[in-house]
C-alpha positions in Angstrom: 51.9 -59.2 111.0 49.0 -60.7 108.7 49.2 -58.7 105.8 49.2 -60.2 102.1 53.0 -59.4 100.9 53.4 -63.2 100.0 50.4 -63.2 97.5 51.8 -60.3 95.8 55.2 -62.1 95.9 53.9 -65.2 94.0 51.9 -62.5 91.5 55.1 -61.3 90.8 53.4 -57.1 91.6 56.2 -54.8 92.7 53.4 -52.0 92.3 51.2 -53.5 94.4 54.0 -54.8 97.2 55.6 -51.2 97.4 52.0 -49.7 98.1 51.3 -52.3 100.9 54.5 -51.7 102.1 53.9 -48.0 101.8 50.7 -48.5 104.0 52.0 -51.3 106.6 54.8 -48.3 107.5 52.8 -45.5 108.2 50.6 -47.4 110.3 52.6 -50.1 111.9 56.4 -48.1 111.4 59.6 -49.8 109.7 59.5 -53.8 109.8 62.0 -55.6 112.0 64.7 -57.4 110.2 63.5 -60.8 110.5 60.2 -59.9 109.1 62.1 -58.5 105.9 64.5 -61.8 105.7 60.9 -63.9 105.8 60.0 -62.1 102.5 62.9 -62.1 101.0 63.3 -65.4 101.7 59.3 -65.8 99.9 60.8 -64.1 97.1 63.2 -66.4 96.3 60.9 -69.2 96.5 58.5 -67.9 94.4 61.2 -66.1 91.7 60.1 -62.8 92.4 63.2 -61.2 91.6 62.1 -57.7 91.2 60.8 -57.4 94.4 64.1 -59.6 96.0 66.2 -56.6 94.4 63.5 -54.0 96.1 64.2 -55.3 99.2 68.0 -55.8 100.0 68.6 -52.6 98.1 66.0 -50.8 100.2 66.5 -52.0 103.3 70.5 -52.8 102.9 70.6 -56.5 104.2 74.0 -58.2 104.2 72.7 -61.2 102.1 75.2 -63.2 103.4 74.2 -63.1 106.9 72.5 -65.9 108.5 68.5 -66.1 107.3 66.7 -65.5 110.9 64.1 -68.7 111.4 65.7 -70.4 108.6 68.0 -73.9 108.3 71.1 -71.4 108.3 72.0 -70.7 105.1 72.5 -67.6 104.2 70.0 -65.8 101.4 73.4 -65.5 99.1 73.7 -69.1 99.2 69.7 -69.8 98.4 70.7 -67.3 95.6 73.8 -69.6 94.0 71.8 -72.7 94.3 69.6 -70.8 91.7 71.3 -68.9 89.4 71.9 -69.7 85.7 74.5 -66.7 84.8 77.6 -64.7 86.3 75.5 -61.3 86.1 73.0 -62.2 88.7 75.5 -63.0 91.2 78.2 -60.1 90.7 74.7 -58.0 91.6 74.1 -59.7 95.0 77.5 -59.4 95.3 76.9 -55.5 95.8 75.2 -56.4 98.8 77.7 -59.0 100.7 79.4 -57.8 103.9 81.0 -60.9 104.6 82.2 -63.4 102.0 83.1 -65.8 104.6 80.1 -66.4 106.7 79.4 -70.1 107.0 76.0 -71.6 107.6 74.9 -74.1 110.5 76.9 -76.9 108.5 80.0 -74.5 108.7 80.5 -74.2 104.9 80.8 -71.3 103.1 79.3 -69.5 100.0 83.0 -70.8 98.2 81.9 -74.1 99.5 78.4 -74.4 98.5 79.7 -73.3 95.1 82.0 -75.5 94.6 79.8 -78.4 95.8 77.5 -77.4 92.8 80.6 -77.1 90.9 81.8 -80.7 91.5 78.2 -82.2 91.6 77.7 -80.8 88.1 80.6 -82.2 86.4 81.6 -85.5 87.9 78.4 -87.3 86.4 78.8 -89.2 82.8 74.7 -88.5 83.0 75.5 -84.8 83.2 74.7 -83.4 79.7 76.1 -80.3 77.9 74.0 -77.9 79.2 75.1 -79.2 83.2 78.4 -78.9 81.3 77.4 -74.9 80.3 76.2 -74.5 84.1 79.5 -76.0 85.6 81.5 -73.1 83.4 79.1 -70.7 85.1 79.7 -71.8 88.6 83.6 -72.1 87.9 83.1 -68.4 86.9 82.0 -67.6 90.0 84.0 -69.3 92.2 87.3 -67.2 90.4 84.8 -64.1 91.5 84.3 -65.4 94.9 88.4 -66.0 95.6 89.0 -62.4 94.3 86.5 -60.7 96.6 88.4 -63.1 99.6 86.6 -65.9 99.6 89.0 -68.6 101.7 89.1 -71.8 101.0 90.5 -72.7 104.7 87.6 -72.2 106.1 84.9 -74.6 107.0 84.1 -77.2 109.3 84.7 -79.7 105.9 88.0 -78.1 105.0 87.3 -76.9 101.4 90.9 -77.5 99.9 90.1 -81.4 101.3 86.2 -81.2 99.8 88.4 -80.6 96.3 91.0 -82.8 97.1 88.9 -85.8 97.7 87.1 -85.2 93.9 90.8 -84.7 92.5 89.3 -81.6 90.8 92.7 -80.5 90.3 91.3 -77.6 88.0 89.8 -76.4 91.0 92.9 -76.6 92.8 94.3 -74.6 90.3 91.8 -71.8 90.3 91.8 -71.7 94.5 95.9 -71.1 94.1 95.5 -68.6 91.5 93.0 -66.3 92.3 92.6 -66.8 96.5 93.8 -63.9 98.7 95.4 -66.3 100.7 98.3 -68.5 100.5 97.0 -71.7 100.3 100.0 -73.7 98.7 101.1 -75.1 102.1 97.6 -76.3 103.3 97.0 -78.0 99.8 100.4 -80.2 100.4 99.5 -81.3 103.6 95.6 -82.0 102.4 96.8 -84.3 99.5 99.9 -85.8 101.6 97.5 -86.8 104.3 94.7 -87.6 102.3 93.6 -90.7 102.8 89.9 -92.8 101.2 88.7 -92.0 105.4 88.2 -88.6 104.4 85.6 -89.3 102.1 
């Protein structure tokens, strides 16, 4: 389909994308999934947000699935990469089938996160406001764990990923606030543990 949703995208017109829309589905009917992920994913790039929320509340998409003709992330995970505040994320949230889908590396949306968590606060060059962002992401890993989010599941075991930082506050959090009893799997990560797994 040739039609111009992407320059409407980066003009930020939610007016002007619902009446192509409008006018593509009366003439061409509803647009297959992957043409939708393809805009949504345009949307993200180009921080059209209004028109991101338009679509996966119109058409329903489990953001969380895996992005059709993309790398294999999911568009949650392009979504955390992003996001500056809690808020934003409980909303997508809304729209998550299945916390623990893991993209083409095998990590999941609890992984990525707390890669972003880690990155941002094991840096003396971080400054306060990574500092600010860190408390953000730690926010929404607690979120993550108490919608089900496991943390023994990935192809790069998570509870090793944390292990290997010795972010022992994120330790914490994962045995606090996970559905799942993680206690045992976090013994036998630190007992066996070894600079290899780095």
């Amino acid at each position: 389909m040739a039609f111009p949703f992407v320059e409407f995208i980066i003009e930020k017109d939610l007016e002007k994308f619902k009446k192509l829309l409008c006018d593509v589905t009366e003439k061409e009917g509803k647009l297959s999934d992957s043409y939708v992920n393809d805009l949504i994913k345009d949307a993200i790039q180009y921080e059209s947000y209004e028109i991101f929320e338009f679509l996966i509340e119109n058409y329903q998409i489990d953001i969380n699935s895996r992005i059709v003709n993309g790398p294999g992330e999911t568009i949650f995970m392009k979504r955390l990469e992003m996001t500056t505040s809690i808020e934003s994320i409980l909303y997508l949230l809304n729209y998550v089938k299945n916390i623990n889908t893991t993209d083409n590396l095998g990590k999941t949306a609890l992984y990525r996160t707390i890669d972003i968590y880690i990155s941002l606060t094991n840096s003396d060059k971080n400054g306060e406001n990574s500092l600010q962002l860190a408390d953000v992401y730690g926010d929404i890993i607690v979120e993550l764990l108490k919608r089900g989010a496991n943390p023994l599941i990935s192809s790069n075991l998570t509870i090793m990923h944390i292990i290997s930082y010795n972010k022992l506050d994120l330790l914490k959090l994962c045995i606090e606030h996970s559905k799942y009893d993680i206690v045992w799997d976090a013994l036998v990560c630190s007992v066996s543990f070894t600079p290899l797994h780095i």
